[in-house]
C-alpha positions as CSV (number, residue, x, y, z in Angstrom):
1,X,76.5,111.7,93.3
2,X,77.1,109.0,95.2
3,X,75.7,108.8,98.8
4,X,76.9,105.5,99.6
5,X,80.2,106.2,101.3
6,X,81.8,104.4,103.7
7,X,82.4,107.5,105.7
8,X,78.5,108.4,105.5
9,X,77.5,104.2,106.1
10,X,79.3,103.6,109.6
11,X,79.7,107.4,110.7
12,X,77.2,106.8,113.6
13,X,78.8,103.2,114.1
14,X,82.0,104.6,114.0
15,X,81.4,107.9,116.8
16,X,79.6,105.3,119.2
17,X,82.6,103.5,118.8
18,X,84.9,106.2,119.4
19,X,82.7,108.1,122.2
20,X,82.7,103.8,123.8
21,X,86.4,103.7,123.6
22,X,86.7,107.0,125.2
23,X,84.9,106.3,128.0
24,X,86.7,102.8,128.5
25,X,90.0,104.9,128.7
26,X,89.1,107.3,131.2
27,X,87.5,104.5,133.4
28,X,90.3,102.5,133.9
29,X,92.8,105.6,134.1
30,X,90.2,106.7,136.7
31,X,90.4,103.3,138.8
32,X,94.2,103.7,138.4
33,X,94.0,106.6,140.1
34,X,91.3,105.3,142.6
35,X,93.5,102.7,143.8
36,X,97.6,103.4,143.1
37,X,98.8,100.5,145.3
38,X,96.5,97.6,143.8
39,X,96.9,99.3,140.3
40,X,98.9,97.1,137.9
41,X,101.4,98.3,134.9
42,X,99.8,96.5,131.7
43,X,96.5,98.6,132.9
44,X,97.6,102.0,132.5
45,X,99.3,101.1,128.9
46,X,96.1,99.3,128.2
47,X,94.0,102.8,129.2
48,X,96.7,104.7,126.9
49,X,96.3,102.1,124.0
50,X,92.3,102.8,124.2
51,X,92.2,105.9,124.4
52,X,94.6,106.9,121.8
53,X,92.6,104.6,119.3
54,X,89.6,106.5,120.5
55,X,91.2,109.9,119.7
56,X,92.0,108.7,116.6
57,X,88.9,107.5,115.4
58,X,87.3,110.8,116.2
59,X,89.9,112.8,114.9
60,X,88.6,110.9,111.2
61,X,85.1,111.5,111.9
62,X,85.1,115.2,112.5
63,X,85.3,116.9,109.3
64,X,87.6,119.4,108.5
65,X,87.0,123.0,108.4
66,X,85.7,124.6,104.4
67,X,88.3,127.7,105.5
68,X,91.3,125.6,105.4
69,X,90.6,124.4,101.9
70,X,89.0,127.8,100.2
71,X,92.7,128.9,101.5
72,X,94.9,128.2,98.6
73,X,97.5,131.2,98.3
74,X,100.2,129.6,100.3
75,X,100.0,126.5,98.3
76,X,102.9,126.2,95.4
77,X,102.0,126.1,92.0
78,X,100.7,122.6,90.8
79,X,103.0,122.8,87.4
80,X,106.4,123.5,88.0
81,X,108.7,125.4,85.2
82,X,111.0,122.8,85.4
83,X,108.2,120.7,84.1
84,X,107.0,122.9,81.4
85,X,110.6,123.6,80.6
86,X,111.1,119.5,80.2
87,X,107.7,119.3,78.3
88,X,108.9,122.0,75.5
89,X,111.9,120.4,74.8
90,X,110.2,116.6,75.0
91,X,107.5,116.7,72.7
92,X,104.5,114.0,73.2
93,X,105.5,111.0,70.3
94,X,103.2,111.0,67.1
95,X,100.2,109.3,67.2
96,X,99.5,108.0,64.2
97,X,102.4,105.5,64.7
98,X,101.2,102.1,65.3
99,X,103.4,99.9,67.5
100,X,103.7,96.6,67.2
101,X,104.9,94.9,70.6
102,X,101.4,95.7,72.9
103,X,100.0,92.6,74.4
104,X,96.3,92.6,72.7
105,X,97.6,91.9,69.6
106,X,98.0,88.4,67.9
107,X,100.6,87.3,70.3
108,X,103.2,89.2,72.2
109,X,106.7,88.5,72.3
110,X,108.6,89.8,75.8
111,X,112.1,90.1,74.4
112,X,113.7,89.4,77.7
113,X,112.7,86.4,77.7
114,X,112.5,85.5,74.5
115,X,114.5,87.4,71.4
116,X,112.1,88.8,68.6
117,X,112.0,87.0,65.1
């Protein structure tokens, strides 16, 4: 298995981050409300801007929850019987043709650009 994720590298980098940009948000939003008449627009978009991405960041980090995914009755069925229907009547082609036109032969020949010989 590999344990060299990027999920399992920069988790801690990542949450410090997020926890960071958190914090930013709320400490402007907090001097907005501190002082309303010296308060400028661009500030409190900023503080929404910052605090979204921080929301967002965290909502990737935290993991989801093993019950939602041992769940799977409400899911539809994977295959279709439209699909197995179509796959009945559509056989798979033989395999012991060999074509002729693949590009890792001698040389290929794309017929809309040039015609065959």
């Amino acid at each position: 298995m590999i344990r060299g994720r990027a999920m399992r590298t920069f988790s801690s980098i990542a949450s410090f981050l997020a926890l960071c940009l958190l914090a930013l948000g709320v400490y402007i939003i907090k001097e907005e409300f501190a002082n309303p008449i010296a308060a400028q627009s661009i500030a409190l978009l900023t503080a929404a801007f910052v605090l979204a991405t921080g929301v967002t960041l965290l909502a990737y980090l935290i993991p989801p929850r093993s019950s939602v995914w041992r769940d799977n009755s409400a899911q539809p069925p994977l295959i279709s019987l439209d699909w197995v229907e179509w796959a009945a009547e559509n056989p798979p082609p033989d395999s012991t043709e060999q074509r002729t036109d693949l590009p890792y032969q001698r040389w290929y020949v794309d017929p809309a650009r040039i015609p065959p010989r």
